[in-house]
Backbone bond lengths (Angstrom), bond angles and torsions (degrees), N, CA, C in turn:
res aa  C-N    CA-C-N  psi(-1)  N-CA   C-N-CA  omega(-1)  CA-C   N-CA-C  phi
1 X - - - 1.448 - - 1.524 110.36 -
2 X 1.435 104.14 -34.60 1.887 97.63 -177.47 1.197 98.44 -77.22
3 X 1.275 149.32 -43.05 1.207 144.14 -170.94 1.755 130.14 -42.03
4 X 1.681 89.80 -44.83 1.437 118.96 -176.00 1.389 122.23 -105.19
5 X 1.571 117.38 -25.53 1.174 99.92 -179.86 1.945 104.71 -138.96
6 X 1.098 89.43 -19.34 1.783 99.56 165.91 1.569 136.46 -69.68
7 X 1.476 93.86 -54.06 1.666 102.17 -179.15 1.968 105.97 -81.06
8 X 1.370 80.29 140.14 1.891 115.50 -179.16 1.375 90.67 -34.83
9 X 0.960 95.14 -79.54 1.848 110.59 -153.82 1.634 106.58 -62.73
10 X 0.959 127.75 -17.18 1.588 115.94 -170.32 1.801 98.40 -118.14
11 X 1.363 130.20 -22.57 1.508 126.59 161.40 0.779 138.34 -11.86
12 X 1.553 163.97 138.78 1.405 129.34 131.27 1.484 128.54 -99.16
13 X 1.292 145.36 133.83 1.868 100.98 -179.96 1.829 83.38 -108.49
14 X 1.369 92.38 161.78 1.557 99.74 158.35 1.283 113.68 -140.71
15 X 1.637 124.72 140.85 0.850 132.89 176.71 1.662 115.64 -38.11
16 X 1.466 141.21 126.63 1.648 123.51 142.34 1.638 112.78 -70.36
17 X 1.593 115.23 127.49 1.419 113.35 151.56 1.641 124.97 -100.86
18 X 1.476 121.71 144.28 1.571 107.49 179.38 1.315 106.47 -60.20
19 X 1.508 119.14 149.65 1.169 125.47 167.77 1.417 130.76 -58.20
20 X 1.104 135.86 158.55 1.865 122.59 164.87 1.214 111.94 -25.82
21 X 1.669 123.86 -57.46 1.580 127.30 -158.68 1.498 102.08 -83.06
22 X 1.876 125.40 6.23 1.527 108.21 -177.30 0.809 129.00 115.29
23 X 1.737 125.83 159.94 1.238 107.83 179.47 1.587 121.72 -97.76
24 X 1.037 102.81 23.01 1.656 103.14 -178.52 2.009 91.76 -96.72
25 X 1.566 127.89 -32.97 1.415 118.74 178.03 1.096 98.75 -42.75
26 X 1.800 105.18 -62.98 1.337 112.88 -138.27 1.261 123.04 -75.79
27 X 2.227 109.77 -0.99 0.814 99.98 -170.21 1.926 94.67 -101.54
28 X 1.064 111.68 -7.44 1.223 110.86 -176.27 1.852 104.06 -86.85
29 X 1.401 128.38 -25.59 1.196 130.44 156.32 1.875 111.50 -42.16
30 X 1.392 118.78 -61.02 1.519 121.23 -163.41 2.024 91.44 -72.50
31 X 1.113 109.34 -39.33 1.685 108.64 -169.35 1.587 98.45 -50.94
32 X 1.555 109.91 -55.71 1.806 111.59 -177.80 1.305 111.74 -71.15
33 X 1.172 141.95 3.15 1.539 148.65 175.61 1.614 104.88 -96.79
34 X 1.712 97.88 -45.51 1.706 91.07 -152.36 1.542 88.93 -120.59
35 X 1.100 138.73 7.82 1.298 131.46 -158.27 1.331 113.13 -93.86
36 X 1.622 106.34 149.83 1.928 100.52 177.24 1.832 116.66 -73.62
37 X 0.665 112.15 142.16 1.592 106.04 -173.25 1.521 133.07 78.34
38 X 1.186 88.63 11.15 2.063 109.96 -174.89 1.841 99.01 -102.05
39 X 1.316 141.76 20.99 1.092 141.41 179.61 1.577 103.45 -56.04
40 X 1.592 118.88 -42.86 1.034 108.52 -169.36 1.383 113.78 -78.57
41 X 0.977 130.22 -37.03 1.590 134.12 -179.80 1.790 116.67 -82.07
42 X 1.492 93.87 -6.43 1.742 93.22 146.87 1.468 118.18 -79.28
43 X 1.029 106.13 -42.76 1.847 116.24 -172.16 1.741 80.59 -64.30
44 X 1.115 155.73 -76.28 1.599 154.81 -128.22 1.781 80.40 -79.10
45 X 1.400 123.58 -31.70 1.826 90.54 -150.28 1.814 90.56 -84.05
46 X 2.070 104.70 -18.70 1.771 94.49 -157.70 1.473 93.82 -75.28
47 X 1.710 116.73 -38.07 1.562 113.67 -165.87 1.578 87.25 -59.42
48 X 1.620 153.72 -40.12 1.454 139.20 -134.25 1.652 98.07 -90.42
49 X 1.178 104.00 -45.79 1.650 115.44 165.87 1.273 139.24 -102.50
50 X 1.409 120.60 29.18 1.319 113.31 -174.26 1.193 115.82 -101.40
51 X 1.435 113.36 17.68 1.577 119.12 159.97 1.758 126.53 -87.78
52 X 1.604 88.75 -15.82 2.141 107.65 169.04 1.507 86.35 -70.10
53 X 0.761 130.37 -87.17 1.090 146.28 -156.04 1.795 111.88 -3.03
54 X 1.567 116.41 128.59 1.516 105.58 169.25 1.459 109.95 -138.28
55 X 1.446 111.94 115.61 1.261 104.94 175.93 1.169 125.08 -101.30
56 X 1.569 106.65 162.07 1.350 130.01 -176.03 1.377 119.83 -116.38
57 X 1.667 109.11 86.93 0.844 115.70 -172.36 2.189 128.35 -104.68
């Protein structure tokens, strides 16, 4: 945890902005990303898009 989200030097923060559609999307966007009990509607958004997807590996 200090490595990644504690220590100064290796951190990042970034601003959140509301989306076009608001802040009620955007707040229901971060709830299904970051939320406790949203496992399933992570699995629905990676299977819905995991063909955008480009990694950098």
């Amino acid at each position: 945890l200090w490595e990644t989200t504690l220590n100064p030097d290796t951190r990042r923060l970034l601003q959140v902005a509301y989306s076009e559609l608001g802040p009620a999307a955007t707040t229901q966007s971060l709830t299904r990303l970051m939320g406790k009990g949203e496992a399933q509607a992570r699995r629905e958004l990676m299977e819905l898009k995991a063909d955008t997807v480009e990694l950098d590996v």
